[in-house]
C-alpha positions in Angstrom: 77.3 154.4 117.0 79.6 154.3 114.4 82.5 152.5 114.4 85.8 154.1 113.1 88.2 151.4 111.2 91.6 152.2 111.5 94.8 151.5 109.7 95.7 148.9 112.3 92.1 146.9 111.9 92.7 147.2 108.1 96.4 146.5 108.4 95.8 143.1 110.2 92.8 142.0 108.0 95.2 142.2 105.0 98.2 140.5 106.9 95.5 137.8 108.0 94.3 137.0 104.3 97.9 137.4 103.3 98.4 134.6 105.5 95.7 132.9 104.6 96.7 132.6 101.0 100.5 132.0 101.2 99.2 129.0 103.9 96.8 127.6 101.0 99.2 128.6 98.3 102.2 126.6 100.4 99.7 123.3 100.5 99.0 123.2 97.5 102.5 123.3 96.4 103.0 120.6 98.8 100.4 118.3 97.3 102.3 118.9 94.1 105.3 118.0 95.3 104.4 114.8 97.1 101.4 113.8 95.0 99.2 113.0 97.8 96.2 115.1 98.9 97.2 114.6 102.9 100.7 115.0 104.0 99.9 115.3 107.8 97.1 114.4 109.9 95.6 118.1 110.4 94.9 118.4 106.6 91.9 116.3 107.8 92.3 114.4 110.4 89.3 111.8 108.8 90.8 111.3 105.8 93.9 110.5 107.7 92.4 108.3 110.0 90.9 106.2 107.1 94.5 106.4 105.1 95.9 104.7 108.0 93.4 101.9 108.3 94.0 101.2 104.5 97.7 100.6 104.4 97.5 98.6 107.4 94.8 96.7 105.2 97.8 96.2 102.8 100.6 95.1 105.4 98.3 92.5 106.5 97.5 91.4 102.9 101.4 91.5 102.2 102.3 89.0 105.6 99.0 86.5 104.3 100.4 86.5 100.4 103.6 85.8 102.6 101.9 83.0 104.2 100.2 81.6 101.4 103.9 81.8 99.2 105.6 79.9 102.3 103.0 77.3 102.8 103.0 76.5 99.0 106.9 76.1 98.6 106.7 73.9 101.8 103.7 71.8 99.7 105.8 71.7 97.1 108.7 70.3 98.8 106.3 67.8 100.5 104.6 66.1 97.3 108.3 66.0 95.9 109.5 64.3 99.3 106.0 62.1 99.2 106.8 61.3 95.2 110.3 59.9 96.1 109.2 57.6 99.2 106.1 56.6 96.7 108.7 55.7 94.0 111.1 53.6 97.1 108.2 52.1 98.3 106.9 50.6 94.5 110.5 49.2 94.2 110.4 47.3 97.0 107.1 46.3 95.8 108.4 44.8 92.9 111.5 43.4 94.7 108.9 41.3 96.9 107.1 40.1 94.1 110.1 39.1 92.9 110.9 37.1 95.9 108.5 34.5 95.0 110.5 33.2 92.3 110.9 29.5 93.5 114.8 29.2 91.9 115.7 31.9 94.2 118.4 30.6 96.3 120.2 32.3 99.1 122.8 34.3 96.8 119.7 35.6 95.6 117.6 36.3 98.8 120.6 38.3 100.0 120.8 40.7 97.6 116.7 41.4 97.6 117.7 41.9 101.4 120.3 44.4 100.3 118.2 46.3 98.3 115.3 46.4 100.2 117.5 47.5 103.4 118.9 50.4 101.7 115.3 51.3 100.3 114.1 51.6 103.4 117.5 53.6 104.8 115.9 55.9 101.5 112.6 56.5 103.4 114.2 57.0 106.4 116.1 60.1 104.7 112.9 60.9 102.8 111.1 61.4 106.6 113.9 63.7 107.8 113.5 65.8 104.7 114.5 69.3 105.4 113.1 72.7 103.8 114.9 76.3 104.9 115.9 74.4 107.8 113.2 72.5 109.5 111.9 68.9 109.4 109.0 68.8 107.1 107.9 65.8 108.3 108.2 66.9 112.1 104.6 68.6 112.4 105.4 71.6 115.1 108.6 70.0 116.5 110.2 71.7 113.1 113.8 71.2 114.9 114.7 68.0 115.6 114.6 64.9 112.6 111.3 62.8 113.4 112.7 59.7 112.3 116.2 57.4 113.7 117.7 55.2 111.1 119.7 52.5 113.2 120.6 48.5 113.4 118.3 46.2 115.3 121.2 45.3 118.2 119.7 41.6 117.5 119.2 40.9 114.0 121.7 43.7 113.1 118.9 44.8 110.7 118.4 48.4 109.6 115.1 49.8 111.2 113.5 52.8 111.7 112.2 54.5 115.1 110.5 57.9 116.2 113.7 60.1 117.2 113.6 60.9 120.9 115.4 64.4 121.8 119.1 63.8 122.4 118.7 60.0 121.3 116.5 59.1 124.0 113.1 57.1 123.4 110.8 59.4 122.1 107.9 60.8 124.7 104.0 61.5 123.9 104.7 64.8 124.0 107.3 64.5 121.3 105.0 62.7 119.3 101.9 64.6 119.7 104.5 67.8 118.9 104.6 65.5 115.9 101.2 65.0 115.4 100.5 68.9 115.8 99.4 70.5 112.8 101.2 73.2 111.0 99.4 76.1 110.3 99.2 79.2 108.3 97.1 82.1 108.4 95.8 83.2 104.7 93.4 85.7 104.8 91.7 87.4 107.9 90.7 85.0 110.3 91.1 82.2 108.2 93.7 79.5 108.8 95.0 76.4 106.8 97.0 73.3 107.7 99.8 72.5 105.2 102.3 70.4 106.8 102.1 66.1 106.4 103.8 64.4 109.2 106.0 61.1 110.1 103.5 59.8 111.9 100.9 59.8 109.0 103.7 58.0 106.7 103.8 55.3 109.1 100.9 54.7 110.8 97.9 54.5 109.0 94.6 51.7 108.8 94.0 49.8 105.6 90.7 50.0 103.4 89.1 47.6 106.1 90.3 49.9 109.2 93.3 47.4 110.6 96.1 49.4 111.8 99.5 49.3 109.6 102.9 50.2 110.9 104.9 50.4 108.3 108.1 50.4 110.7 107.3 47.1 112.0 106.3 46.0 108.0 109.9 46.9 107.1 111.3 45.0 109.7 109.4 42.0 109.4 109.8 42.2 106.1 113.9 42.2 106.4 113.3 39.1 109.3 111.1 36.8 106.9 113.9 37.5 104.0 116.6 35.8 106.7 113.9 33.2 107.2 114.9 29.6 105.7 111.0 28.1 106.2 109.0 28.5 103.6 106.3 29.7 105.7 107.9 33.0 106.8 109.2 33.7 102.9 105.6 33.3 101.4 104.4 36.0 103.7 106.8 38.2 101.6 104.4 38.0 98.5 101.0 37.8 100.9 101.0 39.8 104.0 104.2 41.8 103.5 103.1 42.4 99.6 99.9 43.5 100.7 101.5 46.1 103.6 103.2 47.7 101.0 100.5 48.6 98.5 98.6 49.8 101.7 101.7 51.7 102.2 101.7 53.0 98.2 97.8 53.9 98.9 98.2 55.7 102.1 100.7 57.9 100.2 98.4 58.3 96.8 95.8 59.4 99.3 98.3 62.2 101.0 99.8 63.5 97.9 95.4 64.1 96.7 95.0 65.9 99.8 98.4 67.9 99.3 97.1 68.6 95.6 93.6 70.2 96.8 95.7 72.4 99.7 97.8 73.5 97.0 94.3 74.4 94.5 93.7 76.2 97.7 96.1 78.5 98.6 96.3 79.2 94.4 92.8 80.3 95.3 93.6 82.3 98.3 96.4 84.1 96.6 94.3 84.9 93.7 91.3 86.5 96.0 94.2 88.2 98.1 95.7 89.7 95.1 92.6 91.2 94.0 91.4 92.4 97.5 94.8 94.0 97.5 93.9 95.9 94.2 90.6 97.0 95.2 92.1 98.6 98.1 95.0 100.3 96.8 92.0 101.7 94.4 90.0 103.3 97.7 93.5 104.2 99.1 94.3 106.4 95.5 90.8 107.8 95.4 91.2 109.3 98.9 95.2 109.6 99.0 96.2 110.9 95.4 95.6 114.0 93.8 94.9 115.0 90.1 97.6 116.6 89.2 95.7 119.0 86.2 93.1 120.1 88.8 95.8 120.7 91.4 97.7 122.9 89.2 95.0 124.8 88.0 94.3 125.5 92.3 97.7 126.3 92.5 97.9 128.7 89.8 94.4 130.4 91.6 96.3 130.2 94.8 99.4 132.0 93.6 96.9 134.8 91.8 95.2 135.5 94.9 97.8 135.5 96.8 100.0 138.2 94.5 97.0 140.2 94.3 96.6 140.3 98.2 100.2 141.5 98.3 99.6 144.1 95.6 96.5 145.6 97.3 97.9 145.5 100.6 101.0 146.9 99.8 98.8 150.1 98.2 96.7 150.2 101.1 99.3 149.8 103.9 101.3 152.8 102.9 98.9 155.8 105.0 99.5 159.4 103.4 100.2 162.1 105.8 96.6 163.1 105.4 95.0 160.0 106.5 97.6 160.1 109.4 96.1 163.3 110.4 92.8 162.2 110.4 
């Protein structure tokens, strides 16, 4: 059997790959205009897929660079804050060596006091150091000042406390909300603590593992500089002497391990930026087109698709002949 084409078979093969060129001919021009190879999911929907996955790739390499920048501006701001209580603390070192000078008389022991009393009002404002509006010094409990600067109600000394919430005596909680580490993710699944608290400034063991409080150093300090026994004002250039270069240590130590966070997150950034290149690379290769190649398509496109019209428009026109047949 022999199957008869007709004008209306013929007519919609012609409209189809009419179609079927203007379609490819309209991408195409698309693609030039956009300079991307997909523009919507059905141009392949695995390409797509993979597109997607990539630039979310990138966000989350944008939020850790983020992270990293944050984390290094709050370092920085620390080992400034640490420099300044390290540079408080070797005055008053050198005002307690001082204080052994036998012609010293009372005039004289009064104004070491003074001195000393506003250094350690200094560390007390060093401790409630803020950066972009948080406590640096406050581990999680970023909104509240970790440290009270206040008069001893008995020797009307100045002294530093813990600061409670709303003035009250600080809890554990507060102070393990102190304790708490901040911390900062940098790359995928890997987190660093960048924050130095209170807590480490003042409490820390000497090279033999006794327990220091520099808080109670200051004020015994201040007490044995009232003293009139020569007992209680030698301890000034022993014991309290040798507090304060535990202090001075305690710091050096901080401000190394502040130094190799901050090699760190030079590091991190440094990987980050490159992993960020690489897959902007992959991203282009699958994502952008060549432009020459593209045109050169597009030019094909447009050929074909003229010629379609030519022939169809020759072909579509039935004479009365074929109309009789």
């Amino acid at each position: 059997m022999i199957m008869r084409i007709t004008n209306g078979m013929t007519n919609r093969n012609f409209n189809y790959n009419l179609h079927k060129n203007l379609t490819r001919m309209n991408k195409i021009d698309n693609q030039l205009n956009t300079g991307k190879e997909i523009n919507k999911i059905s141009d392949d929907p695995a390409k797509a897929s993979k597109i997607m996955r990539l630039k979310t790739d990138i966000a989350k390499n944008a939020q850790y660079n983020k992270n990293i920048v944050d984390a290094t501006n709050h370092l920085d701001v620390t080992d400034k804050a640490l420099e300044q209580a390290n540079d408080g603390l070797q005055k008053m070192r050198e005002l307690l060596v001082s204080a052994g000078n036998a012609t010293y008389g009372s005039d004289e022991r009064a104004a070491l006091k003074e001195e000393i009393s506003q250094l350690v009002n200094k560390m007390g404002d060093i401790l409630n150091t803020t950066f972009d509006g948080k406590y640096i010094f406050g581990g999680e409990r970023i909104d509240q000042k970790p440290v009270e600067i206040s008069k001893d109600p008995i020797s009307g000394n100045i002294k530093l406390d813990y600061n409670g919430k709303n003035g009250q005596q600080i809890t554990q909680v507060e102070l393990d909300q102190i304790k708490h580490p901040l911390e900062m993710e940098i790359s995928s699944g890997v987190k660093i603590d960048y924050g130095v608290n209170a807590i480490q400034m003042l409490e820390f063991k000497d090279k033999d593992g006794n327990d220091i409080n520099l808080m109670e150093s200051f004020g015994e300090i201040l007490q044995n500089l009232d003293a009139t026994d020569e007992t209680a004002y030698k301890k000034l250039i022993t014991k309290n002497l040798e507090q304060i270069d535990n202090a001075l240590q305690n710091i050096s130590n901080i401000r190394g391990q502040i130094g190799s966070k901050q090699n760190r997150m030079e590091d991190a950034l440094e990987r980050n930026e490159e992993e960020k290149f690489n897959i902007k690379e992959i991203l282009s290769s699958i994502e952008d087109i060549d432009f020459a190649e593209k045109t050169i398509d597009y030019v094909t496109a447009m050929t074909m698709y003229t010629a379609s019209l030519q022939a169809s428009s020759k072909i579509m026109q039935p004479s009365l002949i074929d109309y009789l047949r």
